[in-house]
N, C-alpha and C positions, 0 to 999 in steps of 0.2 A: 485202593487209591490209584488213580492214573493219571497220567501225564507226568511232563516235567518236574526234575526235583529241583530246587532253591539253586541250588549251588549245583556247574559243573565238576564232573568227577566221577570214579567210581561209584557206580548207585549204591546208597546203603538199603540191601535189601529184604534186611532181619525180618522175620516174621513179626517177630515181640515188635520191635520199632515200630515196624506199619503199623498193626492194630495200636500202637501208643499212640503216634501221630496222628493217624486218624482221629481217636477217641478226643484228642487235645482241639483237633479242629473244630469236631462236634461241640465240643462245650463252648467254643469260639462263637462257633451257629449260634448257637441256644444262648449264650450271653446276651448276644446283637438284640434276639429276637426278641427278647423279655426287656430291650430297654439299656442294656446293662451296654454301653460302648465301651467303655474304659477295659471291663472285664474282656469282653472280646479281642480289646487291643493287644492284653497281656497274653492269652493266649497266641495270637500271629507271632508276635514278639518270642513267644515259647517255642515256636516251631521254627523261625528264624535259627534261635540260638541251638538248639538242642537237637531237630530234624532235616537241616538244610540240605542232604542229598537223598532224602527220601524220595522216591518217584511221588509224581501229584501236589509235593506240597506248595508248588506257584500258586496254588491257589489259596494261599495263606496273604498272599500279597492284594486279592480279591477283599478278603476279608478284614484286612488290615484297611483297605481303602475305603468302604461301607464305614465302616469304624471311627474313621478320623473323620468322615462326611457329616456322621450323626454329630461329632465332637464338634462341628465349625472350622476345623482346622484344615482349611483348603489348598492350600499347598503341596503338605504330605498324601494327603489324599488324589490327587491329583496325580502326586508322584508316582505313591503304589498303582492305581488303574492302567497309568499308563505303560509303567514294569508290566501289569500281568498282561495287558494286549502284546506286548514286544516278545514275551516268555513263553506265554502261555498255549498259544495258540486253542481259547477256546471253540468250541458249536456257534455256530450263524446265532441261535437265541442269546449265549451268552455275552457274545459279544455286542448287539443292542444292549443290553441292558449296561456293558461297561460302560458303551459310548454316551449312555444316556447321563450314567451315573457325571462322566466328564462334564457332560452339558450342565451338568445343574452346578457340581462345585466349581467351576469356572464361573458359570453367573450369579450364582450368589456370593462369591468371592470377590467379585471382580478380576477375576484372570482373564486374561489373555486368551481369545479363543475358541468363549464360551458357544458363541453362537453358530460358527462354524461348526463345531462340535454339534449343533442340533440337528445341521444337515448333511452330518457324517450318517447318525444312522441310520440302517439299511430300512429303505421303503417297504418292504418283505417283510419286518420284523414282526414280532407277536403283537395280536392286536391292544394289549395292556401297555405295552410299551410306545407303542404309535399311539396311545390315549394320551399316555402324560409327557410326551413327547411335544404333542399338541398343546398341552395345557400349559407346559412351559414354554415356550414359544408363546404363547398370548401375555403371558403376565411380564416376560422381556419385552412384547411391541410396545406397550403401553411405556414403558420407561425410558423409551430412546424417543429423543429428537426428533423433528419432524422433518431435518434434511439427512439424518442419518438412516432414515426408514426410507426414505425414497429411495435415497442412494442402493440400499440393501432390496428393496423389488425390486429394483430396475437390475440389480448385477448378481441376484443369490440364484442355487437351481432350483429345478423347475420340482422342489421334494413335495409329492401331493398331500404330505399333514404338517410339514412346517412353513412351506411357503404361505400358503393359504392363511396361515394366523397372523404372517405380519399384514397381507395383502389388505387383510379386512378390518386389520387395524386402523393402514392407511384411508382406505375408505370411510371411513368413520370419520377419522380423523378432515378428512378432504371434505365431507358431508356439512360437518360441522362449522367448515369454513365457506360455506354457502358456492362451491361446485360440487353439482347435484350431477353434471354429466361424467366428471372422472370420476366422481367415487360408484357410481354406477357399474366403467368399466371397469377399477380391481374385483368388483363384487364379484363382478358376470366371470371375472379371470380364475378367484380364487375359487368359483363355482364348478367351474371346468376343471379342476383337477383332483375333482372327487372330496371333498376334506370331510373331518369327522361331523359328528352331530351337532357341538358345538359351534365352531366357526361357520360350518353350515348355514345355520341358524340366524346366525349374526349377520352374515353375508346377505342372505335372504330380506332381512329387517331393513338393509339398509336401499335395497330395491324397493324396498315398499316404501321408503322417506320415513319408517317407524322406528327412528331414533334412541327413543323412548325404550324400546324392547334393548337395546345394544347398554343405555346410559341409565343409572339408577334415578338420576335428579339431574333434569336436562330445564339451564333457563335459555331461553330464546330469546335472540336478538339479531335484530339485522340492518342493515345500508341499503339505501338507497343512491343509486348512483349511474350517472347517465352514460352508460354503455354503449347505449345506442343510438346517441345524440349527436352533434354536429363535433368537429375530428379536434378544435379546441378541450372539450368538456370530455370527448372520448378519454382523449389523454390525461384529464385532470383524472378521471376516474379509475383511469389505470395504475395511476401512482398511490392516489390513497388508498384503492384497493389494497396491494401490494403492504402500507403500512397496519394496515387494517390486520392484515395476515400471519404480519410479524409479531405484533401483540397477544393474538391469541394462540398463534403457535409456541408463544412463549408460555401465558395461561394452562398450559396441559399441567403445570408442574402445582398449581394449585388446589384441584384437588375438586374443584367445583367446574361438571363441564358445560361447557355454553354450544349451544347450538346457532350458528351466526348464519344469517339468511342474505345472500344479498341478490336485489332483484332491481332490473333497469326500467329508471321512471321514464325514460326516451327523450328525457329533458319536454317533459310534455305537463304542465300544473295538472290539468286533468287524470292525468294516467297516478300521478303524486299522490292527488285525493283519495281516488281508488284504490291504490295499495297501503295506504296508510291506514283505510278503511279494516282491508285486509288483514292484514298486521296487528293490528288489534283485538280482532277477533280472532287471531291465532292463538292470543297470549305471549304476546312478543312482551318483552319490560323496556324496552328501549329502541333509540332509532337514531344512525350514523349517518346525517345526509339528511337533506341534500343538499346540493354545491351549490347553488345561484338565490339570491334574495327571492325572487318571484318566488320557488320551486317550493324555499322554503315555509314563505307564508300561505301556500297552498296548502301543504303539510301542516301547519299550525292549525289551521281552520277548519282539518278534517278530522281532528281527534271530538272523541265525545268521552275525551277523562283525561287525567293527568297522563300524559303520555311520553316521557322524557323524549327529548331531539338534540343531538347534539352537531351542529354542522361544522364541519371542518376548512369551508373555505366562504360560507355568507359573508358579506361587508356588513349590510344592515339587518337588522330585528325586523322584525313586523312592532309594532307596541303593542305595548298590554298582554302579548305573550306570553303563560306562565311557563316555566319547564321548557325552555327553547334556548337554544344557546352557539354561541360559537366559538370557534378559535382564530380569527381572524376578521372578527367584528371589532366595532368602538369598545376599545379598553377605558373606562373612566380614569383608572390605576396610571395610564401612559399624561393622559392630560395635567392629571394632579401630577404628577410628581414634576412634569415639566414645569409648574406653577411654582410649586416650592424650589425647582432650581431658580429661575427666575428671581423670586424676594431672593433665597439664599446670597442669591450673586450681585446684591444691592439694588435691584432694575425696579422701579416702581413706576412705570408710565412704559407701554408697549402700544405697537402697530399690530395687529395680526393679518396675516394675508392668507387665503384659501382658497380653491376652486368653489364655484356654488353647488356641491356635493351634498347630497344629506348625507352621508357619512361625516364629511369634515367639517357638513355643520354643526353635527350633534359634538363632535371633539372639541369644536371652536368653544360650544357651550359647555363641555367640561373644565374646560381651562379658564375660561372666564368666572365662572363659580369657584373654582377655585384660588385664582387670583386675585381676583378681588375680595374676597374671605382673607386673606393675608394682608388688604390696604394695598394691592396695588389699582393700578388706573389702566384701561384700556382706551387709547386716546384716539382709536379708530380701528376696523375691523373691516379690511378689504377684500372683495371677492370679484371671482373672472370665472367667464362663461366655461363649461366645458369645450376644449376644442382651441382655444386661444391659446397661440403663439407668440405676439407681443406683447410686454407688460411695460408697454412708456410709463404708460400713464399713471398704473399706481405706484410703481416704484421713483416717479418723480415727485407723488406725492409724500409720500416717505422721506426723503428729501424735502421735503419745502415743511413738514411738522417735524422733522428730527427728533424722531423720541428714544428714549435711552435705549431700547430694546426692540426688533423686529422679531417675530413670530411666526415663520413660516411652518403652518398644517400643508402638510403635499401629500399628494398617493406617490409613493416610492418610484413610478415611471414619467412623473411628473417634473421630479429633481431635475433629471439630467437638462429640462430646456430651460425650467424655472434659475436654477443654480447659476448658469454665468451671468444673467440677466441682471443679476443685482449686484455682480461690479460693474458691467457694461453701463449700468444708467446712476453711477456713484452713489449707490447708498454704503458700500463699503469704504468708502470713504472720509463718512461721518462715524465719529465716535459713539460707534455704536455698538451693540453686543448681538451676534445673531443666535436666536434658538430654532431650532428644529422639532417636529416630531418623531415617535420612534424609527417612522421610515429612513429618517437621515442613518441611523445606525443597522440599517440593513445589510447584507454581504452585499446586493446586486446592487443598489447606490454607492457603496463603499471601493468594490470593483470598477464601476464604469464612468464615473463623475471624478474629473482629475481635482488633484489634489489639491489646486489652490481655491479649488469655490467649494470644500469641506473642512480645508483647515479651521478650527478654532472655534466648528458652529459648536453651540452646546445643545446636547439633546439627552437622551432617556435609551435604555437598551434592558432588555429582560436577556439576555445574553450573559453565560455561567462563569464565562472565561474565554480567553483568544482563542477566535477560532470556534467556537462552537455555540450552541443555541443552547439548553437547558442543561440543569442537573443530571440530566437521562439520557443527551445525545449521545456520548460516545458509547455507551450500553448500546443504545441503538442503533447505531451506527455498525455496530461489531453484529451483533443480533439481524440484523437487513440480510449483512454481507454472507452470514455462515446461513443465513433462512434459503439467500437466493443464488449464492452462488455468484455474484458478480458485486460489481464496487458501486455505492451507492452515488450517483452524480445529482441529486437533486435535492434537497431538504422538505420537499412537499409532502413524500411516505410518512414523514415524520409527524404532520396533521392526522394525518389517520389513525397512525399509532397512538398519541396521546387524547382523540375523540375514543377510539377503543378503551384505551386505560382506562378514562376517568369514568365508564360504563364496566367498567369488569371489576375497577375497584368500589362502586355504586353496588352491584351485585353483591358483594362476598357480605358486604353488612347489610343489606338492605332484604325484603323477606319475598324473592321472587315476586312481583306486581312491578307495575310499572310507577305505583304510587310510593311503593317501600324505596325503589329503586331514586324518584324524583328525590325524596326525602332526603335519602343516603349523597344523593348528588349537592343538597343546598348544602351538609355539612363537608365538602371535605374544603379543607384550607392544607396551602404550599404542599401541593402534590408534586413529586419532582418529574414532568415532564422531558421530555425529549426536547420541546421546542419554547420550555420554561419553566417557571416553577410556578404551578396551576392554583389558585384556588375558585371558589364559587364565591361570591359575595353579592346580596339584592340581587342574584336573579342572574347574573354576569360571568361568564369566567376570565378573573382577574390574573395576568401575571404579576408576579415579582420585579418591578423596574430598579434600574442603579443612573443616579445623574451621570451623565459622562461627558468629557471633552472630545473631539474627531483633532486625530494626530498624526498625520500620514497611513490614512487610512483603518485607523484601530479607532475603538473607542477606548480611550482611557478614563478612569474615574477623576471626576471634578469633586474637586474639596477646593470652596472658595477661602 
């Protein structure tokens, strides 16, 4: 036996001893090897108590740490490894193999350190030990975060068999979120520094855009989004992107990986058609985008199957559109429930006023069906040009019928000229009751329109609680912030995120097709959104409305 004994002191250097101790060690080996940890443990333990100043026997604390590893028991194991590195002063080989040992009970433990610990071992080490060295390093990339991974390439060293496994993690990972030029460069990086067969391999797939070789069961999906188009629509497309990203970088932990494509329509219908064509024929199941009514119905018109679309900022549908939908289209959900405030609140004879919008005339016409389904009376329905700035005339009509109820439909950047207009020309005046749509309960109305032309409207909010939009915002919210790194100033990512969801939760039930997928999309009801609480209903996705009263800028619930 050689090296260090256990315990400083006079060496005990008995003949009989050593061959005892030895022999004790031996059967420690031979316990481990046959399975037997427990047995092995008593042995260390035997040599602890009975051989401690034997020469050689630190490496009882070797044995001891193998031991408690097999056991689960990460801690002690941990402990002893790191005694016999401080003690022992093993061989170059043996020490790989300690360090390695740290790495794996730290990671499967959850201790403190683990990964570090992968890139402690020496690059020189034996090539069995650089194998599963590498192999653990892959099965840790896959388990961390997708801003903890980045963070860890950008700051770990440059070790040519563990760097390479997260690198190509990340790749993957980046591929999958449809940039095809960064995952490119971790490939080419983790390429350059030699890695084994494996990661190699992977690395290599992902230059090829052969996904599929890296992921067991890859469903495909992707956005279209006008990247390239004029610097309004740039930007819209930068921020849904952005939510797009957050969604499925959250998705890793599911279990099912998505391969998300997104490629720019140049805000161009034509180029729309094209790739929708494209996409199609790729096997895509779904399609996030596009952002503008036109682009949309372009896209509608190019499928030749059920082709689910889910746009995150269209106003209007195309009609007759199957499997086409948005999040910031005509809610049927917002007009009815405005209707039932309405009777709720005694009002049975209303004015409605509106821009001559087809969006706000299809809502005029939801709320009218609706309203009148309860016995009320719509005793006139006003509209004005897009573009106009004075409203004499019909808000003096409004005045001269005096009906119990006014009914202001507006697009949210409408309020702010339409709103003082109707004390300006006394219709507030008359005892009247004013309603709003849900844009009166928007932040950016609520923010900029003072307080005395929102006091008291009644209107409609899909909003969860003060201060936030859906059941899923402050999830989101926290989720944005640790994804990117910065504070989240706009609630638009947050379209993208929930167009994403309600396609990734479409996915997990639905049987990869785009037709499994449509299907899976007409059943989900009260999805809990970021930016509401989602369902599909005839073809629509319906938020959750609550009647509410505008109160110094809050909406508060109305109970008449």
């Amino acid at each position: 036996m050689e090296g260090p004994a256990l315990d400083e002191g006079v060496p005990d250097t008995d003949p009989a001893r050593v061959r005892e101790a030895a022999d004790v060690l031996a059967r420690g080996e031979a316990a481990l090897a046959a399975g037997d940890a427990e047995g092995a443990l008593d042995r260390a333990s035997d040599i602890a108590a009975r051989f401690p100043r034997v020469p050689g026997t630190t490496v009882a604390l070797w044995l001891e740490a193998r031991a408690q590893a097999a056991l689960g028991d990460w801690e002690p194991a941990e402990a002893a490894a790191e005694s016999y590195l401080a003690r022992g002063a093993p061989d170059a080989a043996e020490e790989a193999e300690v360090r390695l040992l740290l790495a794996r009970v730290r990671i499967d433990g959850s201790l403190a350190g683990g990964i570090e610990s992968l890139f402690e071992i020496p690059a020189d080490a034996p090539a069995a030990i650089l194998h599963e060295a590498e192999a653990l390093a892959l099965s840790t990339a896959v388990g961390l975060s997708l801003p903890v991974l980045r963070d860890l390439v950008d700051e770990a060293p440059r070790h040519p068999r563990v760097l390479p496994a997260f690198q190509v993690e990340l790749a993957t990972r980046t591929a999958l979120l449809g940039d095809e030029t960064s995952a490119r460069t971790l490939a080419e990086a983790a390429l350059e520094l030699e890695p084994g067969e494996r990661v190699g391999e992977r690395a290599r797939a992902v230059l090829r855009g052969e996904l599929e070789a890296v992921e067991a069961e890859l469903v495909s999906m992707a956005a279209l989004l006008s990247e390239g188009g004029p610097p309004s629509l740039r930007s819209l497309a930068a921020e849904i992107r952005a939510g797009v990203e957050v969604a499925l970088s959250e998705a890793e932990a599911t279990g099912r990986p998505v391969r998300f494509t997104v490629l720019d329509d140049q805000a161009s219908n034509a180029r729309v058609e094209t790739l929708v064509r494209q996409l199609e024929g790729e096997g895509a199941v779904g399609l996030v985008g596009p952002l503008d009514d036109a682009m949309v119905r372009a896209a509608a018109q190019a499928r030749s199957r059920p082709f689910p679309i889910i746009s995150p900022t269209a106003r209007l549908l195309p009609d007759g559109a199957e499997n086409v939908f948005s999040l910031t289209g005509v809610d049927p959900g917002s007009a009815e429930t405005l209707a039932r405030l309405a009777l709720d609140a005694g009002i049975r004879e209303v004015v409605v006023f509106h821009p001559r919008r087809s969006e706000m005339q299809e809502e005029a016409q939801n709320f009218r069906r609706a309203f009148e389904a309860g016995g009320g009376v719509i005793r006139r329905v006003l509209q004005y040009a897009p573009g106009t700035t004075d409203f004499a005339e019909p808000f003096r009509e409004v005045v001269r019928l005096q009906p119990r109820g006014l009914v202001l439909l507006l697009p949210p950047e409408e309020i702010e000229l339409v709103a003082p207009q109707v004390a300006f020309f006394g219709v507030d005046d008359l005892e009247i009751t004013i309603f709003g749509n849900d844009a009166w309960s928007s932040e950016t109305v609520l923010e900029r329109v003072p307080i005395r032309h929102t006091n008291g409207v009644l209107t409609v909010t899909s909003r969860d609680g003060p201060g936030s939009y859906g059941p899923g915002w402050r999830a989101f919210v926290e989720a944005y912030e640790s994804h990117f790194r910065r504070t989240l100033r706009s609630p638009v990512p947050a379209l993208g995120y929930d167009a994403a969801n309600l396609f990734l939760a479409a996915v997990q039930s639905g049987d990869g097709t785009p037709e499994g997928t449509a299907r899976a999309l007409d059943s989900i009801r009260g999805y809990p959104g970021a930016t509401g609480r989602l369902s599909v209903v005839d073809g629509r996705i319906r938020r959750t409305w609550t009647p509410v009263r505008l109160e110094n800028r809050e909406p508060v619930p109305y109970r008449p």
